[in-house]
N, C-alpha and C positions, 0 to 999 in steps of 0.2 A: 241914211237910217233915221236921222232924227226927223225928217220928212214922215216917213213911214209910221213911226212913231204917232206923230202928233194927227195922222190923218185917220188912222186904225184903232189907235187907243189902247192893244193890247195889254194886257195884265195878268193878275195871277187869278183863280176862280179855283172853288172848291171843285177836287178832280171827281168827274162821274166819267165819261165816258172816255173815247182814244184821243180825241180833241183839244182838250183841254192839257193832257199832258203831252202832247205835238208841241202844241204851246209854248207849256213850261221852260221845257227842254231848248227850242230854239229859241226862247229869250236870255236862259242863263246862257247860252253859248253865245249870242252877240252883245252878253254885258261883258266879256272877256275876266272874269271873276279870277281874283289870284290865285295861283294854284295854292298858295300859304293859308288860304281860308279854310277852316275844317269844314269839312264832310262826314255826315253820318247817317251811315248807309240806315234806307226804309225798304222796305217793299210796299207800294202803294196798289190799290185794286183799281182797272179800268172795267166797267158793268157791261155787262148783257142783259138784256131783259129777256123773262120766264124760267125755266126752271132747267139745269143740269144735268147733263148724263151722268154724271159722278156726284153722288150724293154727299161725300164728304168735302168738298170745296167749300171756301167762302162765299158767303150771301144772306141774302136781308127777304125776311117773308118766305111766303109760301111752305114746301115740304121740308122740315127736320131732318136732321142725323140723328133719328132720335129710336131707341128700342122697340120693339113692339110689345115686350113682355114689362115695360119699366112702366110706373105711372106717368101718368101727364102733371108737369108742375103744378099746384093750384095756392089761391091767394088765400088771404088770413082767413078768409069769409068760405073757403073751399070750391072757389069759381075756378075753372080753368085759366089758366095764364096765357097771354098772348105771345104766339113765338116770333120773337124778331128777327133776330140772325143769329151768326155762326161764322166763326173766325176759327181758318184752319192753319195752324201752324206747321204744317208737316216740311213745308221748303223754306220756313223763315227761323231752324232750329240757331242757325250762328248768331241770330239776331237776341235770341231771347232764352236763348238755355234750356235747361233742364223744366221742366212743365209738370202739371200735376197729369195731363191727358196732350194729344193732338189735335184735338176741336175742341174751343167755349162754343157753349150755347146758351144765349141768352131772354131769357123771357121774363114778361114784364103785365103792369097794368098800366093803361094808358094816363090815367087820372093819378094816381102816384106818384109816375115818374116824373111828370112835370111838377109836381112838389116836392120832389128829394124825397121821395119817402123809403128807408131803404130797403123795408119791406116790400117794394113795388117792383124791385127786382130779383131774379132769382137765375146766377150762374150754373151750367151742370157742365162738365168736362168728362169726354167719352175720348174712346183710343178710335183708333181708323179701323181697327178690323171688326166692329161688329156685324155678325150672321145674319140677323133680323132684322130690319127696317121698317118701322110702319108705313101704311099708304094716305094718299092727299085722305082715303074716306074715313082716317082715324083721326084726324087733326081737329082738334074742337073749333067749333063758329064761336068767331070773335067778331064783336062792332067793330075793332078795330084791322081796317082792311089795309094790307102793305099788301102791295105791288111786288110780284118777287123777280129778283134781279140778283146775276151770278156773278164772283170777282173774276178777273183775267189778274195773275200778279205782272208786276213791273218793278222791277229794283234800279231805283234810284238814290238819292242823297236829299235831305235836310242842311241846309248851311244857314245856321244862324247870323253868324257873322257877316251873311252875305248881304243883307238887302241897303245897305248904304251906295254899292255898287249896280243896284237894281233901280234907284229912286226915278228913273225916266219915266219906267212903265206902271200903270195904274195898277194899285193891291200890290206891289211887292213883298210885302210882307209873307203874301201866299206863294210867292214864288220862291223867296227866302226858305219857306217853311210847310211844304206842304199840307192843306188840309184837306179831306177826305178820308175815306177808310181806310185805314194801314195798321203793318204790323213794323214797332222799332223806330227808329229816328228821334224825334221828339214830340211834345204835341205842339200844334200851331191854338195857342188859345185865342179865344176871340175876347173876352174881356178881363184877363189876365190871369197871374197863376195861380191856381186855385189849391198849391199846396197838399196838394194830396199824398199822404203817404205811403213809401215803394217808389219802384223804378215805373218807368211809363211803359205800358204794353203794348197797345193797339188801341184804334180809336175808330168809330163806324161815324161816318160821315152823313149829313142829308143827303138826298136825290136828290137834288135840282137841275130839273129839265126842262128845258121849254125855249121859247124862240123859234126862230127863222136860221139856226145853224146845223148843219150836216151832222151827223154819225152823231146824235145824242148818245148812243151804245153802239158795241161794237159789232151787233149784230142787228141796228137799225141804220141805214142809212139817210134816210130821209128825214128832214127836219119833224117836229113834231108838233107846233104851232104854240097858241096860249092855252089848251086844253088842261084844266086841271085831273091829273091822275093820282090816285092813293099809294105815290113809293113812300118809303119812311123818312119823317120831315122833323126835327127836332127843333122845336120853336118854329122859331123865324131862320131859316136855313141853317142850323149849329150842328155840333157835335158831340157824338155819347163819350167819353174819355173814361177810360181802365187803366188802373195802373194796379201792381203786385208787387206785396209786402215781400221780405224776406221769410216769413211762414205760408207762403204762398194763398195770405187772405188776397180778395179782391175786393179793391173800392174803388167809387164810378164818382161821375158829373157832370152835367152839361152845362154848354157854355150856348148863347146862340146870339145873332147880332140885334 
């Protein structure tokens, strides 16, 4: 194994596609982790790219769970807001309790949010059974182009405690802590804790794809080379981070490396 190790390099990588938590998975199982180390259970998303038969799933870009009779979000300036994603809670209720809705949706300006502005952002929470849905030709143009790409859930575990046990493989710490879009566990920060107040909710990860590796998504198989493509990129590869007060306000952050 430590052969295998030192020749592959394996580690831990922000989870995007089935690949990467293939991974995960069979390096916590050959670091034989004590069963005494806590576990706390996540649900993390593996991607598909384009857009959903089911409208109210998790995912980044593209068409909304969004009313057709509701306005469209708009910013200080009364521009249309860019719609990023959507985080559905409907199978992750043990994880997070009672909720104000079963979907956040998140929209945003581009130039803001990379300045914490927190006006740049703007939460909406809808229930699953809305009648109406608008279509792609209702979605306002935005400069800002995301790629849209749908979750697959996967429930797994966060073990903090674990990565001392992991130190063989490259990035343990990701392996310790998953990072990517998830609902529950904790967050995996990248330049530490940024103290936010409330419990941790969900966190919507970068895309980062690219390379000479198989099944970038789960409904791509073939590698997809160094081609730059517009999925949603937060910095230099980071993460949106949410966490919810006990009045069920929402405050955000990003972290990136």
């Amino acid at each position: 194994m430590d052969r295998h190790i030192r020749l592959m390099e394996p580690g831990g990588e922000i989870v995007v596609g089935p690949e990467q938590i293939a991974l995960v998975e069979q390096l916590r199982e050959e670091a034989n982790i004590p069963p005494q180390i806590e576990r706390i259970t996540t649900d993390i998303f593996v991607f598909a790219r384009g857009e959903p038969s089911a409208r109210e799933i998790t995912k980044i870009g593209g068409l909304p769970y969004w009313p057709s009779d509701r306005p469209w979000p708009q910013s200080a300036a009364e521009d249309p807001m860019t719609y990023i994603a959507q985080v559905c809670f409907a199978d992750s209720r043990d994880l997070v309790g009672d909720l104000p809705g079963d979907i956040l949706l998140i929209f945003g300006e581009q130039e803001g949010i990379w300045e914490e502005d927190p006006s740049a952002i703007r939460f909406e929470w809808m229930s699953i059974d809305q009648p109406d849905l608008i279509s792609q030709d209702d979605v306002p143009s935005s400069s800002w182009d995301i790629v849209p790409c749908y979750g697959q859930l996967f429930r797994t575990h966060d073990s903090p405690g674990s990565e001392t046990h992991l130190q063989a493989y490259e990035r343990s710490g990701n392996l310790a802590v998953l990072e990517g879009t998830k609902i529950g566990g904790v967050p995996r920060w990248i330049q530490g804790d940024s103290q936010l107040p409330g419990r941790f909710l969900c966190s919507i990860g970068s895309i980062a794809v690219g390379g000479n590796r198989s099944f970038p998504f789960v409904n791509v198989s073939e590698p997809p080379g160094w081609r730059t493509d517009d999925y949603v990129m937060w910095g230099d590869m980071g993460s949106f981070y949410i966490f919810i007060t006990g009045n069920a306000e929402l405050r955000w952050t990003i972290q990136c490396y």
